[in-house]
Backbone as a ProteinNet text record, in pm:
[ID]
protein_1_A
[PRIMARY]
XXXXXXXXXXXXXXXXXXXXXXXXXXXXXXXXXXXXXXXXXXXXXXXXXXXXXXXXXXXXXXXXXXXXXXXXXXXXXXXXXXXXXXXXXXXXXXXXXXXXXXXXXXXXXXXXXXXXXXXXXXXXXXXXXXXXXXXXXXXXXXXXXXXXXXXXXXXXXXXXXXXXXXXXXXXXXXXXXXXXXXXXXXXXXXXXXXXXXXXXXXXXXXXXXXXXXXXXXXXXXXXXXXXXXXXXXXXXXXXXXXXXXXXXXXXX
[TERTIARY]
13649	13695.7	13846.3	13889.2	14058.8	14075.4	14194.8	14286.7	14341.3	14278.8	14344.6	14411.2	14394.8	14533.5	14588.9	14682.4	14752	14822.7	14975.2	15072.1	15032	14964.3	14946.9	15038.5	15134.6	15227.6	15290.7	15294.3	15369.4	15520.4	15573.3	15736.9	15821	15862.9	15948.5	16058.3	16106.2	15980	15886.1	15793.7	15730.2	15739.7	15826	15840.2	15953.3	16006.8	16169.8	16120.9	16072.2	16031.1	15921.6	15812.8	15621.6	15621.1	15592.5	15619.2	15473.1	15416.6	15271.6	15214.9	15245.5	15187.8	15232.8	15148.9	15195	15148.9	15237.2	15180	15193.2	15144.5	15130.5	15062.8	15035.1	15017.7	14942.7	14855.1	14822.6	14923.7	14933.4	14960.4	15106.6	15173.8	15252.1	15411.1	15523	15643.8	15622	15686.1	15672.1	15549.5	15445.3	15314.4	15215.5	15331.8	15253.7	15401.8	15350.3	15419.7	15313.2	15435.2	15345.2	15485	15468.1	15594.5	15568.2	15639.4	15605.6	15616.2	15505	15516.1	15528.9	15623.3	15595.2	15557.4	15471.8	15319.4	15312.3	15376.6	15358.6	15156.1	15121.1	14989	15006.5	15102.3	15095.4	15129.4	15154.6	15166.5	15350.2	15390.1	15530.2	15535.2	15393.6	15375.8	15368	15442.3	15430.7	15263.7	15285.5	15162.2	15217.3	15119.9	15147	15085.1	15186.3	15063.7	15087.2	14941.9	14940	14945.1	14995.8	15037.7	14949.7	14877.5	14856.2	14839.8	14949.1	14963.5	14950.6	14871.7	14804.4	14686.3	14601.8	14469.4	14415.5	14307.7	14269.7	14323.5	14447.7	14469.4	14445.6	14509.5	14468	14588	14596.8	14724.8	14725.7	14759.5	14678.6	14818.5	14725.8	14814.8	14743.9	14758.8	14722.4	14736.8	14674.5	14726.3	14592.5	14658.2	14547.8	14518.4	14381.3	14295.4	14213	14263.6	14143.2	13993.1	13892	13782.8	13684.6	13741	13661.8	13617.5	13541	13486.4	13501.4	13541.7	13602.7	13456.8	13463.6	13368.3	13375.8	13496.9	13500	13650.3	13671.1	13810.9	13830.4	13924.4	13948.8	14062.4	14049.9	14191.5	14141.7	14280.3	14316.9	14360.6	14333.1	14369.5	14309.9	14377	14295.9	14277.5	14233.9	14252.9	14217.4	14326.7	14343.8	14291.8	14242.3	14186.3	14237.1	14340.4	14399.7	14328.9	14266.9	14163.2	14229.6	14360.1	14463	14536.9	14515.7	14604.1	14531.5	14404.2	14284.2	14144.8	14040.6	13941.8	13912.6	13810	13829.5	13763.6	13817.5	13758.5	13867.3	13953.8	14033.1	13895.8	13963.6	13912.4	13963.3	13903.7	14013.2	13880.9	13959.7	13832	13908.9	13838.5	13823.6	13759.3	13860.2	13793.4	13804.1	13733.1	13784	13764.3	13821.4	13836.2	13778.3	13686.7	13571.9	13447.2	13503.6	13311.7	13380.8	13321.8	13347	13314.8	13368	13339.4	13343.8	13391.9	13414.5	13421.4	13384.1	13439.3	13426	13523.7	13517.4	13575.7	13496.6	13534	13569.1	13534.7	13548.1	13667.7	13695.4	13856.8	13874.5	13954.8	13952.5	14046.5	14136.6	14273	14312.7	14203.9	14162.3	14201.1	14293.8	14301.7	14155.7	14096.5	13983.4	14018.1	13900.4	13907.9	13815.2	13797.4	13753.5	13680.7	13571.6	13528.4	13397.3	13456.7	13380.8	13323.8	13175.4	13105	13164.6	13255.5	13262.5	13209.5	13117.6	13074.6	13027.5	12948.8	12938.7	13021.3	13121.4	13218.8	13300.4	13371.3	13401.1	13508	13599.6	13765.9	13808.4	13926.3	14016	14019.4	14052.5	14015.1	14153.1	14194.9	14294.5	14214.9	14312.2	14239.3	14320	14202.4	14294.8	14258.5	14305.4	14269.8	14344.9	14258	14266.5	14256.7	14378.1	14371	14351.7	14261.7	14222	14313	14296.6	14336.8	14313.3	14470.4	14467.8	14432.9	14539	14473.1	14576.6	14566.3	14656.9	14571.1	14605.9	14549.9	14643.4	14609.3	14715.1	14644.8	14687.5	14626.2	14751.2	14676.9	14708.7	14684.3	14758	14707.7	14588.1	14597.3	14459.6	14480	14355.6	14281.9	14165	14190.3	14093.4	14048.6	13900.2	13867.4	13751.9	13804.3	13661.9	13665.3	13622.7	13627.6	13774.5	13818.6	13873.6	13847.7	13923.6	13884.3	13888	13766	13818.2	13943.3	13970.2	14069	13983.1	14085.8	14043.5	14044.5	13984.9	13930.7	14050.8	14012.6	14122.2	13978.9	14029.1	13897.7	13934.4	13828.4	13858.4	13650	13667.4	13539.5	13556.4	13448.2	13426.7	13328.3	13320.3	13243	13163.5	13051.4	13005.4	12930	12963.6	13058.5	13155.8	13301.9	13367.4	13475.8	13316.4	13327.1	13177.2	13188	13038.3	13010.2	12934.6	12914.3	12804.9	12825.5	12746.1	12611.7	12519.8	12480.3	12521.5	12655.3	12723.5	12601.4	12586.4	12519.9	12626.9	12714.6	12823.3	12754.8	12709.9	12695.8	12824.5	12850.9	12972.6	12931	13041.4	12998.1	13118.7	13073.1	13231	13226.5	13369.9	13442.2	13532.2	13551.8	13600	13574	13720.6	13710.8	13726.6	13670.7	13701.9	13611.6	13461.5	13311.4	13333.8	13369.2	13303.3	13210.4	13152.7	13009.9	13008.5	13113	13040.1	13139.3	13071.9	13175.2	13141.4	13261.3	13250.6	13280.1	13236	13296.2	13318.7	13385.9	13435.6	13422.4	13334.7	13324.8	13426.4	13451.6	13583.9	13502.4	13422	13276.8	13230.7	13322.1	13251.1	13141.5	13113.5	12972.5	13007.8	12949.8	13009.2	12856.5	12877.5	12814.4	12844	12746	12755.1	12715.7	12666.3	12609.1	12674.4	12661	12745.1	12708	12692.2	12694.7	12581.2	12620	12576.7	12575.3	12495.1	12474.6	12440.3	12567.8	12629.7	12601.8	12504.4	12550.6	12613.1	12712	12795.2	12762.3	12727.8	12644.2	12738.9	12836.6	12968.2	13061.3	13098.2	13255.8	13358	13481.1	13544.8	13639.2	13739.2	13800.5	13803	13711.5	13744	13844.1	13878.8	13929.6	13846.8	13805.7	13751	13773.5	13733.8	13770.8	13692.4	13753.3	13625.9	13744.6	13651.6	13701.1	13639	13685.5	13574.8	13654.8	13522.3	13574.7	13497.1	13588	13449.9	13586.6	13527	13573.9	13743.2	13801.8	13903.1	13978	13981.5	14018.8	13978.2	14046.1	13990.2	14101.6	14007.4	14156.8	14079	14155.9	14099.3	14154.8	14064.7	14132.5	14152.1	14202.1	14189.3	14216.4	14147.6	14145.2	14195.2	14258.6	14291.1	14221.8	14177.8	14143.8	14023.4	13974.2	13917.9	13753.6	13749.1	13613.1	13646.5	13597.9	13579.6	13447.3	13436.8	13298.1	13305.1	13278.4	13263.1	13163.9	13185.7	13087.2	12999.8	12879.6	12741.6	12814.9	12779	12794.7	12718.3	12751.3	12611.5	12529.1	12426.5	12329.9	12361	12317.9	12312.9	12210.5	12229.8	12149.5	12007.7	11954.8	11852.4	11829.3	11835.7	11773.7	11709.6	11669	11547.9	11568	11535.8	11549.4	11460.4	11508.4	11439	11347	11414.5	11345.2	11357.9	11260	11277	11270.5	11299.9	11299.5	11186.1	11104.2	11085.2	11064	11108.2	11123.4	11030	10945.4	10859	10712.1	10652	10512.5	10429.9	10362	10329.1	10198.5
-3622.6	-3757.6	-3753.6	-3857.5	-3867.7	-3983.8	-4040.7	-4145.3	-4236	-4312.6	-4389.9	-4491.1	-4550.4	-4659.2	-4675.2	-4623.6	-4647	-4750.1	-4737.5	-4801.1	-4922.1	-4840.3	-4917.1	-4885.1	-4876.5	-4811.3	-4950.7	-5075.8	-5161.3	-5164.7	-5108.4	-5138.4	-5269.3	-5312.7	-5435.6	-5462	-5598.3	-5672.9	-5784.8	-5756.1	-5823.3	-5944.7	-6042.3	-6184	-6222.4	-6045.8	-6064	-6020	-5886.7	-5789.2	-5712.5	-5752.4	-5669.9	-5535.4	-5417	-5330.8	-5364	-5399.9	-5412.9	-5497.9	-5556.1	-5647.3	-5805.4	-5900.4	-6046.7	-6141.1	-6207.4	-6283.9	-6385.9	-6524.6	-6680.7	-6763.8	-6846.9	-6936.4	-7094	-7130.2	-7273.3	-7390.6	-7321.6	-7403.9	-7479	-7516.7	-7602	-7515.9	-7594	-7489.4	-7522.8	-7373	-7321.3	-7345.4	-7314.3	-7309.4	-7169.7	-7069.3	-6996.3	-6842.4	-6756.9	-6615.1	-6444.3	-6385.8	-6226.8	-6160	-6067.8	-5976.5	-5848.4	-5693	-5581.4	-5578.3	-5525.2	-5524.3	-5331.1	-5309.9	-5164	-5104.7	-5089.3	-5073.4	-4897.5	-4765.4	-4705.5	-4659.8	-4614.5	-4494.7	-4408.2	-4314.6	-4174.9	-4134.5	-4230.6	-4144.6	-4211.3	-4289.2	-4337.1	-4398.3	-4514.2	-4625.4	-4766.8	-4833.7	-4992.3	-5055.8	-5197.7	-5228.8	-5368.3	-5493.8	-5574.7	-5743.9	-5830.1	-5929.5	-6032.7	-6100.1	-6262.7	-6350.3	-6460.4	-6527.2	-6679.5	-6778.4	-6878.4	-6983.8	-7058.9	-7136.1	-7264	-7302.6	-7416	-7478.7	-7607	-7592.2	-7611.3	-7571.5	-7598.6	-7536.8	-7415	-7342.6	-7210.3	-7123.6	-7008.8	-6937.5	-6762.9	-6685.1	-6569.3	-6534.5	-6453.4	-6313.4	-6214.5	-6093.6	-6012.3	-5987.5	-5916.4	-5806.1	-5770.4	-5641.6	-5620.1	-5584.9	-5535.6	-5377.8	-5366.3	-5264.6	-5250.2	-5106.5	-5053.4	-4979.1	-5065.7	-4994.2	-4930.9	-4835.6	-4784.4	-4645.3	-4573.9	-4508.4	-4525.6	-4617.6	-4637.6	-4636.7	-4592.8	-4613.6	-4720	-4670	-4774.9	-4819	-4924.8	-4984.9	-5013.7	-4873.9	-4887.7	-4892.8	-4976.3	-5004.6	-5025.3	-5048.6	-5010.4	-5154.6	-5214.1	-5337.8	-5467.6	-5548.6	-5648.9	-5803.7	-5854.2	-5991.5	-6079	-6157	-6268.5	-6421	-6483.7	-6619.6	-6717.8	-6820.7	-6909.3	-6989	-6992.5	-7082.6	-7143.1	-7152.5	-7210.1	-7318.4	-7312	-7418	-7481.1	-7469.4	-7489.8	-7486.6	-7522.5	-7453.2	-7334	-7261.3	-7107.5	-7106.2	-7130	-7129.1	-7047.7	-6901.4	-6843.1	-6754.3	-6697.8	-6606.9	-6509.6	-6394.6	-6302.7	-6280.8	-6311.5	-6283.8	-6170.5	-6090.5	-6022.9	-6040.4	-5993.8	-6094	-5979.3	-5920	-5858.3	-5906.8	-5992.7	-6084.3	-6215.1	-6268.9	-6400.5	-6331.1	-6201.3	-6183	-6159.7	-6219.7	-6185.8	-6080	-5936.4	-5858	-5837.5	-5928.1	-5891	-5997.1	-6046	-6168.9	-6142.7	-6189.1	-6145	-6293.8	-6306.9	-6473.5	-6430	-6319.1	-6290.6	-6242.9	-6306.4	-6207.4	-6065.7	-5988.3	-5825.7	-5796.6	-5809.3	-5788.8	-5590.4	-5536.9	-5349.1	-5306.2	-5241.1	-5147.7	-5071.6	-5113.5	-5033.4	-5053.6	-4920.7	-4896.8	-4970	-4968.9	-5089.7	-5006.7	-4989.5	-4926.8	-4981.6	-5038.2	-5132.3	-5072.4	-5116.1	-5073.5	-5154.5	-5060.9	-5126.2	-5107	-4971.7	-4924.8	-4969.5	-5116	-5215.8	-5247.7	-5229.6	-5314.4	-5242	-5233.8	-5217.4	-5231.8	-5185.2	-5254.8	-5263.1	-5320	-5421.1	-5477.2	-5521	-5655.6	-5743.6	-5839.6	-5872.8	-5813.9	-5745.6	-5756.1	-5863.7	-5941.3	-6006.2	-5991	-6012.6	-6024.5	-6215.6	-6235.4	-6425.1	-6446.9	-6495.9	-6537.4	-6693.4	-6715.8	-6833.9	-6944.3	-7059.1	-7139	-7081.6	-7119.4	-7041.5	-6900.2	-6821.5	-6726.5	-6573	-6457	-6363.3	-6233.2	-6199.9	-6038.2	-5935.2	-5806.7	-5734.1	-5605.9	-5548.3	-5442.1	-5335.9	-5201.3	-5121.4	-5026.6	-4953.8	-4860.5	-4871.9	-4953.6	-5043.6	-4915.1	-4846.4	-4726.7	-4755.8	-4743.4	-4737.4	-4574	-4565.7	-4416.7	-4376.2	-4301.3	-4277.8	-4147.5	-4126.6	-3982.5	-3980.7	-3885.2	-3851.2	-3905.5	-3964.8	-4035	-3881.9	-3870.7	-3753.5	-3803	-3712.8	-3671.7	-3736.9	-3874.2	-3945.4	-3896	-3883.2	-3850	-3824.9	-3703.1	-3677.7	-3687.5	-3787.7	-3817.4	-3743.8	-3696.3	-3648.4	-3608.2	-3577.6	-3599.3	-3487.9	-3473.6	-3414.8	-3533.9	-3492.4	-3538.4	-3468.8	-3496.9	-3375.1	-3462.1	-3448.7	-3423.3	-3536.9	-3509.2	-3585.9	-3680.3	-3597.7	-3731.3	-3629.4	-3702.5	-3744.8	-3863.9	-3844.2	-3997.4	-4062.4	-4216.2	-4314.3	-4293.5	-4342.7	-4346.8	-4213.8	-4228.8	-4101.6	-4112.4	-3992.8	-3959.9	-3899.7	-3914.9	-3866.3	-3803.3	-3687.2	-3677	-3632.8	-3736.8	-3699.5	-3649.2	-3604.5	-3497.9	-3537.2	-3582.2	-3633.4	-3472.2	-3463.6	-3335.4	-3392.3	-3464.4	-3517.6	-3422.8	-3421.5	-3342.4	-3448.8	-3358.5	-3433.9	-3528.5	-3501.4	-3541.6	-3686.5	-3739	-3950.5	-3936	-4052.7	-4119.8	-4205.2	-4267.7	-4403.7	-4335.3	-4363.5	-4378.8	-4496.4	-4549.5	-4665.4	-4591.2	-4584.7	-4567.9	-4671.3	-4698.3	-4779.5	-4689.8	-4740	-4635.9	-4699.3	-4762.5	-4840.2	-4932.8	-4972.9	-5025.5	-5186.3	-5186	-5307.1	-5262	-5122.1	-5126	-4977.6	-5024.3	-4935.5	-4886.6	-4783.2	-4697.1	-4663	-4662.7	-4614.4	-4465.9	-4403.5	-4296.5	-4205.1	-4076.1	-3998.6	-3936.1	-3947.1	-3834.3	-3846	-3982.9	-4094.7	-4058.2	-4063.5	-4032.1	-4170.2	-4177.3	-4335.7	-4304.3	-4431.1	-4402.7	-4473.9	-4444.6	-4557.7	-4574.8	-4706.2	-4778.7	-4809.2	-4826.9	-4854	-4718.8	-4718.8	-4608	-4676.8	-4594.3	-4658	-4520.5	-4557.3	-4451.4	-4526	-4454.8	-4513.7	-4425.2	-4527.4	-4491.2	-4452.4	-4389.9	-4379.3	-4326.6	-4422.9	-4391.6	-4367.6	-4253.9	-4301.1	-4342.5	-4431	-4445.6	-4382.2	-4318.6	-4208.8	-4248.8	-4271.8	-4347.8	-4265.4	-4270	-4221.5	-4320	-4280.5	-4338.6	-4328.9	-4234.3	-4214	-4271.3	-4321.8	-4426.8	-4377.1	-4391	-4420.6	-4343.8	-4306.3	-4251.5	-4289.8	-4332.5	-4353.1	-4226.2	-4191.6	-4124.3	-4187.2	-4209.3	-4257.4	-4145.1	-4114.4	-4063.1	-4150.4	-4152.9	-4237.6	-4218	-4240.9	-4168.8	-4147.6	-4084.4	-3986.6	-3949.8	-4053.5	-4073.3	-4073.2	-4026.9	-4063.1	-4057.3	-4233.8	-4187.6	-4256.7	-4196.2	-4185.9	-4277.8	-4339.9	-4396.8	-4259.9	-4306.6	-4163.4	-4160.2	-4037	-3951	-4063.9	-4068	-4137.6	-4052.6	-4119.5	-4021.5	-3993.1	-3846.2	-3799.4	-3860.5	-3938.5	-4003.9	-3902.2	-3909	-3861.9	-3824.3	-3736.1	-3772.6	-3787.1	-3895.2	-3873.3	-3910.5	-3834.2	-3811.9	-3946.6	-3958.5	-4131.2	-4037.3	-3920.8	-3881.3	-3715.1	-3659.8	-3539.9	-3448.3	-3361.6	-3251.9	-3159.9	-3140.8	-2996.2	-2905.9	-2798.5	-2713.3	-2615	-2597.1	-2526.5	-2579.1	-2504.9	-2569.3	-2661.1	-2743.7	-2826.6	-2768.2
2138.5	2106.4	2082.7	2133	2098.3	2072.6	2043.2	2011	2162.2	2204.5	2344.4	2352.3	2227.1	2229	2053.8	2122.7	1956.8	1926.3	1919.6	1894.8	1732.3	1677.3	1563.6	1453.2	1498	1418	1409.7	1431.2	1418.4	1426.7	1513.6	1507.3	1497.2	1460.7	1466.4	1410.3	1392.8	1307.3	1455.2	1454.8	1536.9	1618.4	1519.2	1555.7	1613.8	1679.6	1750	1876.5	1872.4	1999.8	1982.8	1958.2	1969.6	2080.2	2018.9	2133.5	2174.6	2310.4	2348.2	2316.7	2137.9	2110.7	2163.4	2156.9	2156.6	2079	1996.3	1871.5	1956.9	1913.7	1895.4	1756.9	1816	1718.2	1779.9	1728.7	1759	1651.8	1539.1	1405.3	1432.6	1385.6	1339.2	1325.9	1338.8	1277.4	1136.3	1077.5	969.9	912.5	942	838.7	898.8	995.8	1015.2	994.8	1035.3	1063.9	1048.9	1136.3	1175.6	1151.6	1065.7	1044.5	1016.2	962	958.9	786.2	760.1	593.2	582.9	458.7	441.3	365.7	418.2	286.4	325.2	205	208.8	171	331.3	289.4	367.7	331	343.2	451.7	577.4	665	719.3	636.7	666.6	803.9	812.4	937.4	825.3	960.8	863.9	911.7	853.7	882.2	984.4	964.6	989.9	896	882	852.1	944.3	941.6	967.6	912.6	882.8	740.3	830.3	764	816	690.5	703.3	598.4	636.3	771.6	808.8	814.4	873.9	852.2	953.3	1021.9	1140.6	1277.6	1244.6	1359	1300.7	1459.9	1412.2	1440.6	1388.9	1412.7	1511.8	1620.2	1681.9	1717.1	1727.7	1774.1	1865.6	1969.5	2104.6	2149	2228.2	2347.2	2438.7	2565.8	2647.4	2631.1	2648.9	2609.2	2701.4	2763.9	2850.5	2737.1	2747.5	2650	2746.1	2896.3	2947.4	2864.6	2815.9	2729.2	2612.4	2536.9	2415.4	2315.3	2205	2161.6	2023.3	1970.1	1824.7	1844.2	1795.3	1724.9	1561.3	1599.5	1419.6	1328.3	1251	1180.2	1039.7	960.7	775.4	793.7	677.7	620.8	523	515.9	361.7	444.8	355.9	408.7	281.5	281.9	173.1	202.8	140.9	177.1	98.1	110.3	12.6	-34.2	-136	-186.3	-269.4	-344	-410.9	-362.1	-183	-139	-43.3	-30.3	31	36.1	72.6	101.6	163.4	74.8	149.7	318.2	389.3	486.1	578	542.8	618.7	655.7	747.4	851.1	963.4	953.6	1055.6	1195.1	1333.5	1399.9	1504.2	1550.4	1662.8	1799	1900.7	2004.3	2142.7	2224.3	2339.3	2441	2554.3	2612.7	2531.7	2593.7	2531.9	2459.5	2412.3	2354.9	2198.9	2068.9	1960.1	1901.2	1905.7	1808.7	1663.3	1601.8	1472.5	1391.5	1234.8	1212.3	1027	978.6	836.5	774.6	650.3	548.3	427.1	378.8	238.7	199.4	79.2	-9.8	21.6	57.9	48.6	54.1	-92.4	-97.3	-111.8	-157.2	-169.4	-0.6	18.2	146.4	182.4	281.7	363.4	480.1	532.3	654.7	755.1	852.6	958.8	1084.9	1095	1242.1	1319.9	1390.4	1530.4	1606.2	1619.7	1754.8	1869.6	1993.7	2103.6	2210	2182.5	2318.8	2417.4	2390.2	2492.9	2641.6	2532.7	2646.9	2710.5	2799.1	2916.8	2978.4	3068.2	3154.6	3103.6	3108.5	3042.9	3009	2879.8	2822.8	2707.9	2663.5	2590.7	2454.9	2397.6	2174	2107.7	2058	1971	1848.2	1710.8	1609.8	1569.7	1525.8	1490.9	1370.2	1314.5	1170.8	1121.6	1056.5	1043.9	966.5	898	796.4	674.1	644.9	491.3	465.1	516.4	498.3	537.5	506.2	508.1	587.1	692	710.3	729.7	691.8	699.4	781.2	874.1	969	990.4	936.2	989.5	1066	1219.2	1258.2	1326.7	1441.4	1537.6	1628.1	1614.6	1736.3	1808	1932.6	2024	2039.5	1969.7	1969.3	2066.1	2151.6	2258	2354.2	2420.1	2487.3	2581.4	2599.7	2680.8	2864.9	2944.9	3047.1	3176	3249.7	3329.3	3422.7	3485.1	3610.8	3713.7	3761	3882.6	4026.9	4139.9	4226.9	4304.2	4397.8	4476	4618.6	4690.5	4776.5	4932.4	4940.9	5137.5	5164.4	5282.3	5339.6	5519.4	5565.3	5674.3	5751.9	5879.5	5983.2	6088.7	6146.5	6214.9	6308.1	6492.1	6543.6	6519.2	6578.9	6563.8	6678.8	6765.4	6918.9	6991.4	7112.7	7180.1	7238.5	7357.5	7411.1	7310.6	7360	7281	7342.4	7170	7064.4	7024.9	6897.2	6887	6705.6	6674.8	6490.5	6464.9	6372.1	6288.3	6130.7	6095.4	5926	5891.8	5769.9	5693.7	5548.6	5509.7	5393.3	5287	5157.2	5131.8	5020.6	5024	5026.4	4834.4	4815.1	4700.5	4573.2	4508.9	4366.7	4230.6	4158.8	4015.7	4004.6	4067.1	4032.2	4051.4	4126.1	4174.1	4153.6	4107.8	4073.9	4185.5	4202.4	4336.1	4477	4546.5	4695.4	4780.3	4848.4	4922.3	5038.3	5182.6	5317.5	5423.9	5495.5	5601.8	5731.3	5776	5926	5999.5	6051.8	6145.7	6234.2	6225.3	6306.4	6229	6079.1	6036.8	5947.2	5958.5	5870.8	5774	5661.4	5567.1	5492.3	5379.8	5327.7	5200.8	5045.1	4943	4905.1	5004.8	5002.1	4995.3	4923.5	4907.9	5022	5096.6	5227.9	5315.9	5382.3	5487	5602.6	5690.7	5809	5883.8	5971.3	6042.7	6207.8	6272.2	6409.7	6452.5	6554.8	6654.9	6814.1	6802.6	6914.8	7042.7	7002.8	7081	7151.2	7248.6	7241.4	7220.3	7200	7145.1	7049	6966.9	6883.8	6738	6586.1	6491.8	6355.8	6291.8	6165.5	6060.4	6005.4	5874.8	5749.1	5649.7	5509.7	5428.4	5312.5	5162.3	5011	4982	4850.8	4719.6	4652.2	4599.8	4418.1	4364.8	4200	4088.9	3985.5	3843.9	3767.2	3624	3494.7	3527.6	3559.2	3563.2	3642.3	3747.3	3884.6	3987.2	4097.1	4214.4	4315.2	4431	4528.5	4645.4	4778	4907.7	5002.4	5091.9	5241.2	5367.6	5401.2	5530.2	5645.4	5738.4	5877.1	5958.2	6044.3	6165.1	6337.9	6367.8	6493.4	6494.4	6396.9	6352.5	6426.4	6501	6514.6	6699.7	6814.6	6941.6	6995.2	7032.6	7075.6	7279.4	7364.3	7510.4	7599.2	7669.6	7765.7	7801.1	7790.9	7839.6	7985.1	8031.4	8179.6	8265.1	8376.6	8493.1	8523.2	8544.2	8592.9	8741.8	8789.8	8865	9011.3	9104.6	9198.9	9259.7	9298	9276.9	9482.7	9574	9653.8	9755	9813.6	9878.2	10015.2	10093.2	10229.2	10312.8	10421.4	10459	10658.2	10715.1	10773	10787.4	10835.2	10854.2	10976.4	11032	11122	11162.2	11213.2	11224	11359.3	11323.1	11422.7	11461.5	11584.2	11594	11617	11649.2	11665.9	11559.5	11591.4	11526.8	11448.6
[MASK]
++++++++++++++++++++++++++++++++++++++++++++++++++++++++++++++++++++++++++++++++++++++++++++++++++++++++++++++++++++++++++++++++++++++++++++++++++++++++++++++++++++++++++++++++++++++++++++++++++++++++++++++++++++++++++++++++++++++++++++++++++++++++++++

């Protein structure tokens, strides 16, 4: 397990230049703000807050997040609810694209720690954390914690033969390192193949291109061949033949 997205180190002050991050706001001028607070714990990183001193919007701070193996999102922080200048109805939400992961209503002005099941989810996605009406959150140190992503595909492949007259059988063999899980192929024909090691015929002659695209967790790499493929008009057949009269010599 490692650390895959950090930058929770908050650099700023946020509300000039967000490294990664992107704040907004629905609320109003002046009834909202996101700034770097320096809240010594130990490790000499700032934090951040969301301040929402409006009613009925929200405060938001972002970043895109690849959560391909990710397993948890975890962060340090409090959250204050102004019940002095409002109804308590603040709220901090978490969001990875449109699916809600997370959602907290209660006072928690005590520094704790925070760890999210994300394993669900998947790609890329925006993080947001959403601060409600009336209301204060303070986050530190947002980790995306999940395995290590392997080494993306270095893709290539063989063919066998790699000409012949038509109806040519080509078995290809894909040759690819760094373990793909999926492969896509393009015979040059229009007709393609998921198979890791597809056996294609070509009905046509003709000369084709062929490719593989060869993927796991880690990305993706294509090959392309050019040429790569010749397939021949069949031989004619040989006429066959047959004599219309004959000879013979000698007694009957």
């Amino acid at each position: 397990m490692s650390e895959r997205i950090t930058n929770g180190t908050f650099e700023g002050p946020l509300y000039e230049e967000p490294v990664d991050w992107t704040s907004g706001s629905s609320c109003g001028p002046g009834t909202w703000g996101i700034m770097t607070y320096d809240e010594d714990l130990g490790d000499g990183e700032n934090s951040c807050v969301l301040s929402n001193y409006g009613s009925s919007c929200y405060v938001a701070l972002c970043q895109s997040v690849d959560f391909t193996n990710v397993d948890s999102l975890t962060f340090a922080g409090w959250f204050d609810s102004y019940q002095r200048f409002g109804p308590p109805n603040g709220f901090i939400e978490i969001y990875a694209g449109s699916t809600l992961i997370y959602e907290h209503t209660s006072d928690d002005m005590d520094w704790r720690s925070y760890d999210i099941d994300v394993s669900a989810i998947t790609g890329v996605h925006i993080l947001c954390f959403n601060c409600g009406p009336y209301a204060d959150v303070c986050l530190h140190h947002v980790s995306a914690i999940g395995a290590d992503l392997p080494p993306a595909p270095v893709a290539d492949f063989s063919g066998s033969p790699v000409w012949g007259w038509s109806p040519l059988e080509v078995q290809y063999a894909d040759l690819s390192t760094n373990t793909p899980t999926s492969w896509l192929w393009s015979f040059g024909d229009d007709l393609f193949s998921a198979e890791q090691h597809p056996l294609h015929t070509y009905a046509e002659h003709g000369t084709y291109t062929v490719s593989l695209k060869a993927t796991n967790a880690g990305g993706e790499d294509t090959e392309i061949k050019v040429g790569y493929i010749t397939v021949l008009h069949p031989p004619e057949p040989t006429p066959e033949f047959s004599p219309i009269w004959s000879i013979q010599i000698g007694p009957t």
